[in-house]
C-alpha positions in Angstrom: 121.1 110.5 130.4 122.1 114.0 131.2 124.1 114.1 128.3 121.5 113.1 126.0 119.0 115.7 127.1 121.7 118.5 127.3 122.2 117.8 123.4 117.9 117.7 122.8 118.2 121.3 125.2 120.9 122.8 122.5 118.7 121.4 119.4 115.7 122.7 120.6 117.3 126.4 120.8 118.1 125.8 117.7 115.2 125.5 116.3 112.9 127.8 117.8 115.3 130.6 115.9 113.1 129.9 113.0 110.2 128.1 113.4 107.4 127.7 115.8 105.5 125.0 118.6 103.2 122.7 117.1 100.2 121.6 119.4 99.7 118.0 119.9 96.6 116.2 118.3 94.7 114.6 120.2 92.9 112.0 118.8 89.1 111.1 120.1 88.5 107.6 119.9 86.0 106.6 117.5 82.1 106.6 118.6 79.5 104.4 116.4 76.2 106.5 115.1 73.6 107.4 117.2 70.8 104.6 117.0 67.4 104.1 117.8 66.8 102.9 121.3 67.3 99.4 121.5 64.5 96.8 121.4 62.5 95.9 124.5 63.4 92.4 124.4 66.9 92.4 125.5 67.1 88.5 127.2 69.3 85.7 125.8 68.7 85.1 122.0 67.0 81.6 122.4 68.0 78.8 120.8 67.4 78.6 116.8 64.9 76.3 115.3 65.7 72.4 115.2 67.0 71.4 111.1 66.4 68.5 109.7 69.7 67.6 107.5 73.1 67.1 107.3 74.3 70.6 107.8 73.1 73.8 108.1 73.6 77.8 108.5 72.6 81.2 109.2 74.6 84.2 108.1 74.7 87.7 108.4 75.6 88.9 105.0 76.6 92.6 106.3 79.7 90.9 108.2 80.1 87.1 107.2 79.0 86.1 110.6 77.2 83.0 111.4 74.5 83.5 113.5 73.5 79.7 113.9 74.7 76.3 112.2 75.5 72.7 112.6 78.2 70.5 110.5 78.3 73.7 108.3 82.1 73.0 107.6 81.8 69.4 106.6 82.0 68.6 102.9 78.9 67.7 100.9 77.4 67.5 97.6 75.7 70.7 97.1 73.4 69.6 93.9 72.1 72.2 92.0 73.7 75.3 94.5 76.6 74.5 92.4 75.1 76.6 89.5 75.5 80.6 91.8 79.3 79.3 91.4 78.6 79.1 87.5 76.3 82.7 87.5 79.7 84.3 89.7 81.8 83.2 87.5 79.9 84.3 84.1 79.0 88.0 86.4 82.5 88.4 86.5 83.9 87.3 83.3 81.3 89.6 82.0 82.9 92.6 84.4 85.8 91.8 82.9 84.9 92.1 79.2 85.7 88.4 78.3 82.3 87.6 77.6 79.0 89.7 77.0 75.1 89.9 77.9 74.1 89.4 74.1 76.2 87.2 73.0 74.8 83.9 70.8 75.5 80.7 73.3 75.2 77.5 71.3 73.2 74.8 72.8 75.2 72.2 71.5 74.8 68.3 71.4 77.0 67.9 73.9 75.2 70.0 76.5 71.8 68.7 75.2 72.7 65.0 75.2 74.0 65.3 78.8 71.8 68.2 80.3 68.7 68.5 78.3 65.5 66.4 78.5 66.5 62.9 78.0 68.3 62.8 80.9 66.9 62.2 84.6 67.7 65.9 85.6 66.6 69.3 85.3 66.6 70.9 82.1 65.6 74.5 80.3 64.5 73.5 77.0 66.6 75.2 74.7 66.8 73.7 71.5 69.8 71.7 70.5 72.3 73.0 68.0 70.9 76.4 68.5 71.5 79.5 70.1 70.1 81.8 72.4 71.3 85.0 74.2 73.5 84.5 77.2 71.2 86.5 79.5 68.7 84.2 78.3 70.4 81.1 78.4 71.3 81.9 82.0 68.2 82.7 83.3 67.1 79.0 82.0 69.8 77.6 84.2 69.0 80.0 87.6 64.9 79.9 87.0 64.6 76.2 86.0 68.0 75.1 87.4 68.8 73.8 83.8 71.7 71.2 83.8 72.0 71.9 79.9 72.1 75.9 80.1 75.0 75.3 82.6 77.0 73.5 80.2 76.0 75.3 77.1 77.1 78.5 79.3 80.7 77.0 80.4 81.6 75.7 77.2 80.8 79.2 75.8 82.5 80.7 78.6 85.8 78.4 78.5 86.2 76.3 75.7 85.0 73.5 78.3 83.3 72.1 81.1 86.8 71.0 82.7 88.3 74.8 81.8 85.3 76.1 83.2 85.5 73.9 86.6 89.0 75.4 86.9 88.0 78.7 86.8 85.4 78.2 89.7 88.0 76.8 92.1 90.3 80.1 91.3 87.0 82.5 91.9 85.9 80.2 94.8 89.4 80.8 96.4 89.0 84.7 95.8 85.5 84.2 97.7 87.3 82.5 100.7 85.6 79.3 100.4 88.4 77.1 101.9 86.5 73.7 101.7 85.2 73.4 98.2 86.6 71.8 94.6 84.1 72.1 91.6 84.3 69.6 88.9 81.3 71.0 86.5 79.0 73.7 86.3 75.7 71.9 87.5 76.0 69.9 90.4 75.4 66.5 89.0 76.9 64.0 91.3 80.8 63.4 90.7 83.8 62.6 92.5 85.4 65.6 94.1 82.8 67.7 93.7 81.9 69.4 96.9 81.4 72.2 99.1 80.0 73.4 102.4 76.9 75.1 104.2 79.2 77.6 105.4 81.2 78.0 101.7 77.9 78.3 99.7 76.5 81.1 102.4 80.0 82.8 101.6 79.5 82.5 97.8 75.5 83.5 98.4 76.6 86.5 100.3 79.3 87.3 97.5 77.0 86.9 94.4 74.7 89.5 95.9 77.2 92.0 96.6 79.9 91.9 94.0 76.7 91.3 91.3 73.7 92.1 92.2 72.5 92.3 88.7 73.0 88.7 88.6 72.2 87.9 91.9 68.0 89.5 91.0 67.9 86.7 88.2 67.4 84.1 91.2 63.7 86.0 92.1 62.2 85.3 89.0 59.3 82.7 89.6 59.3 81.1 86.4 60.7 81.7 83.2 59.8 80.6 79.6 61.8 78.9 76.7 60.1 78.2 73.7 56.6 76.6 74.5 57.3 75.5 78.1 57.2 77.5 80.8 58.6 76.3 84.2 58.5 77.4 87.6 61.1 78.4 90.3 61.8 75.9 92.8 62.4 77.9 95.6 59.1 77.8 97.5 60.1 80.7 99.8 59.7 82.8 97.0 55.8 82.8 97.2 55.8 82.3 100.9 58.5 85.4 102.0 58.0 88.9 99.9 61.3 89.7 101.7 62.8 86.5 99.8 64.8 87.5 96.7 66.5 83.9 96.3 68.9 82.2 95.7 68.9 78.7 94.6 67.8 75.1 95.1 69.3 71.6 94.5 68.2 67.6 94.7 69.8 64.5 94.0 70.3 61.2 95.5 73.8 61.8 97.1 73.1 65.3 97.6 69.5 65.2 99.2 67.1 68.3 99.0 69.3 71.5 99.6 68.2 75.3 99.5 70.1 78.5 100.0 68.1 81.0 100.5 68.4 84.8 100.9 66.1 87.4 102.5 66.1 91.1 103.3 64.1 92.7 105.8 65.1 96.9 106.1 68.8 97.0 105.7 69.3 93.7 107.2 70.0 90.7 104.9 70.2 87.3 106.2 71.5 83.8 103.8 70.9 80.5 104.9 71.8 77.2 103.8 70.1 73.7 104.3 71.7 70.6 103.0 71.2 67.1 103.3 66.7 67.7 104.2 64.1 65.7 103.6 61.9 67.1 101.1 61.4 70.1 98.8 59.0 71.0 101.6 61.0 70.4 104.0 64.0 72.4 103.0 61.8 75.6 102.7 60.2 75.1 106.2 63.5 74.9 107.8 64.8 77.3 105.9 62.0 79.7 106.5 62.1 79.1 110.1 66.1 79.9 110.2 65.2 83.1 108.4 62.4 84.3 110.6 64.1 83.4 113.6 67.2 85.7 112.5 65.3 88.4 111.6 63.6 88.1 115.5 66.4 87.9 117.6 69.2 90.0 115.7 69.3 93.5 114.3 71.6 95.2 111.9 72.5 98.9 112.4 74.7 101.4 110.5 77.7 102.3 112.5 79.6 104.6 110.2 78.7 106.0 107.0 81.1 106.9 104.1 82.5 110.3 104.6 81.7 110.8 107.7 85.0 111.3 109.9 85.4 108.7 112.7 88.8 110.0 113.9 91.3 112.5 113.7 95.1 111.4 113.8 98.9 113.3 114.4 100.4 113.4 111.3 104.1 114.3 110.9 105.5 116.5 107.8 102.4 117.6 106.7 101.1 120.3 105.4 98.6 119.9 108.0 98.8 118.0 111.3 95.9 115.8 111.5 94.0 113.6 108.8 90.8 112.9 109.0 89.5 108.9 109.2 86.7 107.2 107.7 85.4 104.2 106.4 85.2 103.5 102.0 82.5 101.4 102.7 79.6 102.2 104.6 80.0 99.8 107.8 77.2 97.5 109.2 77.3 95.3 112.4 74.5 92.6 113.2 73.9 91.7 116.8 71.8 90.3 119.0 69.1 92.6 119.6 69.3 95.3 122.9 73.2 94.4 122.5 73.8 97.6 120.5 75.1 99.9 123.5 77.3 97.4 124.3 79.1 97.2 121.4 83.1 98.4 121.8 85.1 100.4 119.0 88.7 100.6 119.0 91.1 101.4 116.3 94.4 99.5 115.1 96.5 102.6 113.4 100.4 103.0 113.0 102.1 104.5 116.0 103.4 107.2 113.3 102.2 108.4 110.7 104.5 110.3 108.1 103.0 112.8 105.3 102.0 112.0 102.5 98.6 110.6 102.0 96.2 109.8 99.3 92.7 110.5 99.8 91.1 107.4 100.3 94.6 105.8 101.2 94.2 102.9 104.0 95.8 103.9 107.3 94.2 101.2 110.0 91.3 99.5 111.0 88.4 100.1 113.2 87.2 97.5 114.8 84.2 96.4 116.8 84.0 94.6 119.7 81.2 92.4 122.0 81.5 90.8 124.7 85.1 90.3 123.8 84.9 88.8 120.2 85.3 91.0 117.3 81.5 91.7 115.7 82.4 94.0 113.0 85.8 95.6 111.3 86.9 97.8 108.3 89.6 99.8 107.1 90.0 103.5 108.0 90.9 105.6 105.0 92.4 109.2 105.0 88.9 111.0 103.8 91.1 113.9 102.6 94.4 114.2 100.7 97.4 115.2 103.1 100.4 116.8 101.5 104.1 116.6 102.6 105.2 119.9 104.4 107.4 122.4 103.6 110.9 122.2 104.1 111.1 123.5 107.6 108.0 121.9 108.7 109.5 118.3 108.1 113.2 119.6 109.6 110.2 120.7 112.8 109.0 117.7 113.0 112.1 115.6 112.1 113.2 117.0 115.6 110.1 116.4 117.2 109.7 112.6 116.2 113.7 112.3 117.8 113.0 114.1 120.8 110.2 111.7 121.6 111.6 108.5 120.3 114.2 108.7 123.3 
């Protein structure tokens, strides 16, 4: 021991011949934004509403958190929900250039002979062997949940129905839905064809924010192809001006099912009933899910892009600290009067060694609640930090040896 510090003692003298003390950072821990005072009501959230069907959720779509469910990750038929996998799907093959807004989709025999209006299920009317724009054509499968549109769509899409199903299982698997296979693009019954309350409030929740172009098609009340004009099925849309979808579904195996989205400030809530009753009541219970949500929980910003959160040591830099942020700005849903409660702490490496990108990833905040994690997000350098000169790196070089022993 006394050897080792009598060879740090000689290195040190060494040094300071040519270069000078560097102060230690210190690095505050990170504070969420001021917020209005919490509500009043700050007891227990109270039980949610009683469902009637198979399964069920609430989600907060800021953080993926469920707020409320029952059998939400046991696997059902989700009906006509099946078709906001088919609109993700085209959204993103559109982002990617494979396919465009305007171009001609053929309603061919195929889709009209197992979609259209000969058959028991929903349809858009589009007339067989003809085409129409895509932006039209999908609209006719989101506003009248049109089993013909859907197929029209995929075969334009991917060659296929089958090549199209494939593709929805690889985007489903982006999404994180862990418990569902898709077969076709409608939601007719079929075996192996399923999903989950919990998936579909995932998918919901991803439609809306990856594309929310595509994601405003499901508000529109009713939409007309050629000389019949149809209506949206989701009641909540007259019922909730905060509604702005997403999508309904019926069949025999599947029962009435309705996921349905609302936004009330900057709080958006997604739930999911499967397995009801009724058309009304699927929107009753899914009305009551939302309303209760909105009552007992309350979203607030906790940190905005840009804004620094924290300040870290940086080694053989041309500066000592970088700044920390988020990329995203950062939202956190709890039960309401819970805010002050809430706990940040960040997860960053023990050292960190210049250089760094703005906008680089360097940790995570996180947010805590009575123990479980509520919210969480990468920090990112906010500004660029250079590599050091050559005797600043030989400084710290020293510095990081001194204190590694």
């Amino acid at each position: 021991m006394k050897a080792s510090f009598t060879r740090k003692a000689m290195a040190f003298a060494a040094l300071t011949t040519f270069a000078v003390g560097l102060a230690v950072a210190q690095t505050p821990a990170p504070q969420p934004a001021t917020a209005q005072p919490p509500a009043s009501d700050s007891l227990p959230v109270p039980p949610p509403p009683a469902i009637t069907g198979t399964a069920w959720v609430l989600m907060d779509a800021a953080s993926g958190n469920i707020l409320a469910g029952e059998n939400y990750d046991q696997r059902l038929e989700p009906a006509s929900i099946t078709k906001v996998m088919t609109s993700y799907v085209i959204a993103a093959e559109m982002a990617g250039g494979k396919v465009k807004g305007d171009d001609q989709v053929m309603m061919t025999e195929n889709a009209w002979r197992a979609g259209g209006a000969g058959t028991d299920g929903s349809y858009s009317g589009f007339e067989v062997n003809k085409t129409a724009p895509l932006l039209e054509m999908e609209k006719g499968m989101v506003v009248q949940s049109g089993n013909d549109a859907a197929i029209a769509l995929a075969e334009h899409v991917a060659g296929s129905t089958d090549a199209f199903a494939s593709l929805m299982n690889q985007y489903a698997a982006r999404i994180g839905m862990k418990n569902s296979h898709f077969v076709n693009p409608h939601g007719l019954s079929a075996e192996g064809h399923y999903s989950t309350a919990h998936d579909l409030a995932l998918l919901g929740r991803a439609l809306s924010r990856d594309y929310p172009v595509a994601y405003s098609y499901n508000k529109i009340k009713e939409f007309t192809v050629g000389p019949i004009t149809q209506p949206n099925r989701n009641l909540l849309l007259w019922r909730d001006p905060s509604v702005d979808g997403i999508k309904t579904g019926h069949h025999s195996g599947a029962g009435y099912c309705l996921m349905a989205s609302a936004k009330r400030a900057d709080q958006r809530l997604i739930s999911v009933v499967m397995g009801s009753s009724s058309e009304k009541q699927r929107a009753d219970d899914s009305q009551a899910l939302l309303n209760w949500g909105f009552r007992f929980f309350e979203t607030h910003k906790l940190y905005d892009v840009g804004k620094v959160i924290a300040q870290q040591k940086v080694w053989k830099g041309a500066v000592d600290q970088v700044q920390l942020g988020v990329a995203q700005p950062m939202l956190v849903t709890v039960p309401r009067g819970k805010y002050n409660q809430l706990k940040p702490m960040m997860d960053v490496p023990k050292q960190l060694i210049a250089p760094f990108a703005k906008g680089q990833k360097i940790g995570t905040v996180k947010v805590m609640l009575d123990g479980k994690v509520v919210a969480q997000s990468p920090l990112v350098a906010i500004g660029a930090v250079e590599q050091g000169g050559f005797f600043k790196r030989l400084w710290d070089e020293f510095w990081m040896w001194w204190e590694s022993e």
